[in-house]
C-alpha positions as CSV (number, residue, x, y, z in Angstrom):
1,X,-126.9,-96.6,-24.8
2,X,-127.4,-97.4,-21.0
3,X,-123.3,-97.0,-20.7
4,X,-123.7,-93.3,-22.4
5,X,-126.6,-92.5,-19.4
6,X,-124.2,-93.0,-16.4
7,X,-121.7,-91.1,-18.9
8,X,-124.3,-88.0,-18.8
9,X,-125.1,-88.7,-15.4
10,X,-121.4,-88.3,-14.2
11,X,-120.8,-85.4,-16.3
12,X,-124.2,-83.4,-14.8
13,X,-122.8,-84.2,-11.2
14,X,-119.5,-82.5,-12.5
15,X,-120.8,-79.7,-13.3
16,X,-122.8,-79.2,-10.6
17,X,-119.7,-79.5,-8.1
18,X,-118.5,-76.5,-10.2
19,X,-121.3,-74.1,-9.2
20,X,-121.6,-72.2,-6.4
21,X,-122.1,-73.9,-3.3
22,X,-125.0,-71.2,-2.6
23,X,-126.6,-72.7,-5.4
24,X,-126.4,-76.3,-3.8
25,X,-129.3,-78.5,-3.1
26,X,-130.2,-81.7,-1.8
27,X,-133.2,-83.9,-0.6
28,X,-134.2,-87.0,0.5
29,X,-137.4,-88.8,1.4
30,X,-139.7,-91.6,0.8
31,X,-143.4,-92.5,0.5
32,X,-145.3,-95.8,1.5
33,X,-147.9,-96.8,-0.8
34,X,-150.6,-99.2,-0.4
35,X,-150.1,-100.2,-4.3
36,X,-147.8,-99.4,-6.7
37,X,-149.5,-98.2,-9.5
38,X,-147.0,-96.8,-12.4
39,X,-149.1,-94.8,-15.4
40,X,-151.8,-97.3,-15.3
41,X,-150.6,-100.1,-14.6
42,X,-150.4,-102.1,-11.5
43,X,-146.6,-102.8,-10.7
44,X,-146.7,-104.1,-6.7
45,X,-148.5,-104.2,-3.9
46,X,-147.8,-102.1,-0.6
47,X,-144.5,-101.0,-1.0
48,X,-141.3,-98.2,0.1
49,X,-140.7,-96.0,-2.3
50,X,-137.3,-93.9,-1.1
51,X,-135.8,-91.5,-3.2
52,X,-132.9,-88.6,-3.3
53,X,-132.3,-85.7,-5.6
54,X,-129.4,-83.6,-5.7
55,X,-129.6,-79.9,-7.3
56,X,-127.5,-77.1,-8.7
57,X,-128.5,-74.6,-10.7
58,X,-130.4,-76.4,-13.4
59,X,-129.2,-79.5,-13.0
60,X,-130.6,-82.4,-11.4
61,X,-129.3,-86.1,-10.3
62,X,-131.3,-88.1,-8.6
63,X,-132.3,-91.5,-7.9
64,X,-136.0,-93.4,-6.6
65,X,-136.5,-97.0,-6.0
66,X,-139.0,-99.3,-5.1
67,X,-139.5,-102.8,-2.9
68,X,-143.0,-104.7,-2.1
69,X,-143.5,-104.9,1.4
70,X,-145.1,-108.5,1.0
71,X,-141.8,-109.4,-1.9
72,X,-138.7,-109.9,0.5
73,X,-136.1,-112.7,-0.3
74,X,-135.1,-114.1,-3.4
75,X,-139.1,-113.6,-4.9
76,X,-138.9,-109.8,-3.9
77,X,-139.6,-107.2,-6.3
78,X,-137.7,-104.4,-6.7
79,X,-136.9,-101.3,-8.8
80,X,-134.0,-98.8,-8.9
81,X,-134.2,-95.7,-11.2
82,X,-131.8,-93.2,-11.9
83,X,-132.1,-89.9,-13.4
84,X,-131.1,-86.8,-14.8
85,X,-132.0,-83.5,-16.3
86,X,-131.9,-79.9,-17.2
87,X,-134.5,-77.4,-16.8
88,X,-134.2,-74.6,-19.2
89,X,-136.5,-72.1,-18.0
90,X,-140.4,-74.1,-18.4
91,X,-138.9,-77.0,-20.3
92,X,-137.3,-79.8,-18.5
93,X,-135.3,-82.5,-20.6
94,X,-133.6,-85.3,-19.4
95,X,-132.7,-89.3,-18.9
96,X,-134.3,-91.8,-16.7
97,X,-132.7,-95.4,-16.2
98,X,-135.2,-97.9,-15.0
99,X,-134.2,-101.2,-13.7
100,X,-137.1,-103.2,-12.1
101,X,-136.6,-106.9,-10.8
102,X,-138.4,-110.0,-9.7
103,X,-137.4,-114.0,-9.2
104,X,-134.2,-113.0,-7.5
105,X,-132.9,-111.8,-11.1
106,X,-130.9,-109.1,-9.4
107,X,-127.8,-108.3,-11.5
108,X,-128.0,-104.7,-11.8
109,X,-124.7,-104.4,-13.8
110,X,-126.1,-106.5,-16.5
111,X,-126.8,-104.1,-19.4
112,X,-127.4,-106.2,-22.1
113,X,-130.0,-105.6,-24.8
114,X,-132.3,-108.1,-22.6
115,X,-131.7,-107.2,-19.5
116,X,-133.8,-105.6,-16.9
117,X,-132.6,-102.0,-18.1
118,X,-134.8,-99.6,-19.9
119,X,-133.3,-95.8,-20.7
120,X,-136.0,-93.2,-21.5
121,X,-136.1,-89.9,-22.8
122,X,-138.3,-87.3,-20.6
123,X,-139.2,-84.0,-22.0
124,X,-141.5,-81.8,-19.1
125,X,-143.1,-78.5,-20.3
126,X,-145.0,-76.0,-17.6
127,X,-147.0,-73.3,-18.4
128,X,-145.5,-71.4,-15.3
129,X,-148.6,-69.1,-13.4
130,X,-151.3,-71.5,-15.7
131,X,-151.0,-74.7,-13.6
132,X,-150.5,-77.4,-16.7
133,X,-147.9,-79.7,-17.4
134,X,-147.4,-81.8,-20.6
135,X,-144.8,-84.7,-20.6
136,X,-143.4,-86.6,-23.7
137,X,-141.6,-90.1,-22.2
138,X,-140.5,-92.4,-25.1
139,X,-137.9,-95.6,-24.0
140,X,-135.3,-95.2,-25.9
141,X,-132.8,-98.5,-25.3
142,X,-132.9,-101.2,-23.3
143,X,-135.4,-104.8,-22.6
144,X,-138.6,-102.6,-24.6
145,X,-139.9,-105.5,-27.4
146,X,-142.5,-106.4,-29.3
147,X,-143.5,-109.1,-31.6
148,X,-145.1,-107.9,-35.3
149,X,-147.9,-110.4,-37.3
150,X,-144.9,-112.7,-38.7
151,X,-143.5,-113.5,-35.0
152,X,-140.4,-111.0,-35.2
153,X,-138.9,-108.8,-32.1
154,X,-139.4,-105.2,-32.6
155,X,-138.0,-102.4,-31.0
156,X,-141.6,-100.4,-29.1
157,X,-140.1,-97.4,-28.4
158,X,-142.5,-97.7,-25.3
159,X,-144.1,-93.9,-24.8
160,X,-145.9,-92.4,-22.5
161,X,-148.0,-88.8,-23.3
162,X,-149.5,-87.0,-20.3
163,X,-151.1,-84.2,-19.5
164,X,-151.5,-82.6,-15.4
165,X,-153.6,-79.9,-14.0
166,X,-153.0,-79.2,-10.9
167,X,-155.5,-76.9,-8.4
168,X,-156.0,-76.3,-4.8
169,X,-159.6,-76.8,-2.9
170,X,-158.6,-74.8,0.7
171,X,-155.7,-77.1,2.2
172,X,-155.8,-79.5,-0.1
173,X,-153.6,-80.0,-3.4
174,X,-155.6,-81.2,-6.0
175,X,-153.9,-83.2,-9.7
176,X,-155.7,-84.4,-12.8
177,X,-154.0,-86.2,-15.1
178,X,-154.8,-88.0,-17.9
179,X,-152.1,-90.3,-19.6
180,X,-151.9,-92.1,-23.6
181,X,-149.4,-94.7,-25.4
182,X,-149.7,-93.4,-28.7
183,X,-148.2,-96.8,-30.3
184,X,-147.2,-100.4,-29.7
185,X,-146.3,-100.7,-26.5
186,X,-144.6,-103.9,-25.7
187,X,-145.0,-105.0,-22.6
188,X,-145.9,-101.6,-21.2
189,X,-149.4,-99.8,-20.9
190,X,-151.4,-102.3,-22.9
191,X,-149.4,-105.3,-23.3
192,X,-151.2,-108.5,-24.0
193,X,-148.5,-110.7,-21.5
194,X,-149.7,-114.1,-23.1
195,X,-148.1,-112.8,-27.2
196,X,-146.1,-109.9,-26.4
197,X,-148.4,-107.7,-28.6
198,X,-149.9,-104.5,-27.5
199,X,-152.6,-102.2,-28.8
200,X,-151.9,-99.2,-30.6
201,X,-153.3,-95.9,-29.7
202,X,-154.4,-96.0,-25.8
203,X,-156.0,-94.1,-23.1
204,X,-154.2,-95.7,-20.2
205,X,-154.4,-93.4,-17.2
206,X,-157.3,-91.2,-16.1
207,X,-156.5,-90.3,-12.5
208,X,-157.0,-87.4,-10.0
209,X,-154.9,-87.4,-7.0
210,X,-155.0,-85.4,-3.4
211,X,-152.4,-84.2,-0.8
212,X,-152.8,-82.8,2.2
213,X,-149.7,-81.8,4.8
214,X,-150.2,-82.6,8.4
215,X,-148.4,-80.7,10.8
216,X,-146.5,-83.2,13.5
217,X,-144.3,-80.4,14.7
218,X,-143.1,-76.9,14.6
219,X,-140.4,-78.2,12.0
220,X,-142.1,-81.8,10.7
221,X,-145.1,-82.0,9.1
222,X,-146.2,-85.4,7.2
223,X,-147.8,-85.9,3.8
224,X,-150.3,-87.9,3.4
225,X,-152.4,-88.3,-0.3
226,X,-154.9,-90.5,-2.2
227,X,-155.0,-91.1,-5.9
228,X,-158.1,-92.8,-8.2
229,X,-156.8,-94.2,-11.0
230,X,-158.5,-95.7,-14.3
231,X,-157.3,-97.7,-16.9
232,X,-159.6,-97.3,-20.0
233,X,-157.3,-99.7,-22.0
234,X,-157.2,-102.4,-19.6
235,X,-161.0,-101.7,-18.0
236,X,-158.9,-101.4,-14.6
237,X,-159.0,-99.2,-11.8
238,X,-156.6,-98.3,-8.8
239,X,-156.9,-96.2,-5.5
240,X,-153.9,-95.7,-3.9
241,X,-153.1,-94.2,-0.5
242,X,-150.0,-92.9,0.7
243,X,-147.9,-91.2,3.5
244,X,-145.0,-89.3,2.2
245,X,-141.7,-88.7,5.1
């Protein structure tokens, strides 16, 4: 299955180098984080976070990482996602490949059913001029397990519901989101790390996040944002602050 994503993947930059070049776009950037806090659940500490996308029409490749500023070496964590998609007018459907690592297990082109490779189906719906967003994210291949009453693996289908309103309060850019795993999880949202077991139904992530651009120049201006995060699930909470290049 993870074979067939870089299959799509090459075909979608195809097609985009058939399209106008008019149409082209490109970007690059990256944030610094003090945490690394991914739908609820803590991930890292202060960490990079660079990422590229490259646009044409309504296609999209693009790719984001991740690396702990405190994890260097062979103990370093680290995570390198690639995705696609399409927007068709408000809905946006696509791919994402996740591969995070720690312990110096860094063989990327490992795609095994146990390796550090997860491929997950995204589906993005915007109301256009009403500012809400509802995402459907459901892992679809890949190391996503868990173990049943008698002891036996279990494919999770590990997903991921959310909902995002977004407003603005003068120069700021306000987001509320709140985020569920509708099922067993695995070892995502509300794992139990000890049995492999999760929870069922789960409110997971109950966060509201701020941005605020800071003009440097008459061409640069930096991002900077905050985002409280709660875990209802896990009785955990998060805040997060971040400059964005």
């Amino acid at each position: 299955m993870k074979k067939i994503f870089f299959v799509v993947a090459l075909l979608f930059a195809t097609a985009a180098l058939a399209q106008d070049e008019s149409k082209l776009d490109f970007s690059v950037g990256a944030d610094f984080v003090s945490s690394y806090v991914w739908r609820g659940m803590f991930l890292a500490g202060t960490s990079i976070q660079p990422e590229m996308d490259f646009t044409v029409g309504g296609f999209s490749v693009g790719a984001w990482g991740s690396v702990g500023i405190a994890n260097t070496g062979t103990d370093g964590i680290k995570e390198v996602n690639l995705i696609v998609s399409h927007s068709f007018g408000n809905l946006s459907a696509g791919f994402t490949n996740y591969w995070f690592s720690s312990q110096g297990d860094y063989n990327y082109f490992d795609f095994s059913e146990d390796a550090n490779h997860s491929l997950e189906a995204n589906l993005l719906y915007s109301f256009g001029s009403f500012p809400l967003s509802l995402g459907w994210n459901t892992i679809i291949a890949g190391n996503n397990h868990y173990l049943d009453d008698k002891a036996n693996t279990k494919r999770a289908f590990s997903t991921y519901v959310d909902a995002t309103y977004d407003f603005l309060v003068k120069d700021v850019e306000l987001g509320f989101n709140v985020g569920i795993s509708p099922w067993k999880s695995g070892v995502f949202y509300t794992d139990d790390l000890q049995n492999g077991k999760a929870e069922g139904f789960a409110m997971v992530n109950l966060s509201l996040a701020a941005s605020k651009n800071i003009k440097i120049s008459e061409n640069y201006s930096l991002g900077i944002f905050g985002q409280l995060l709660l875990n209802p699930a896990k009785e955990d909470a998060f805040f997060v602050f971040g400059v964005r290049f």
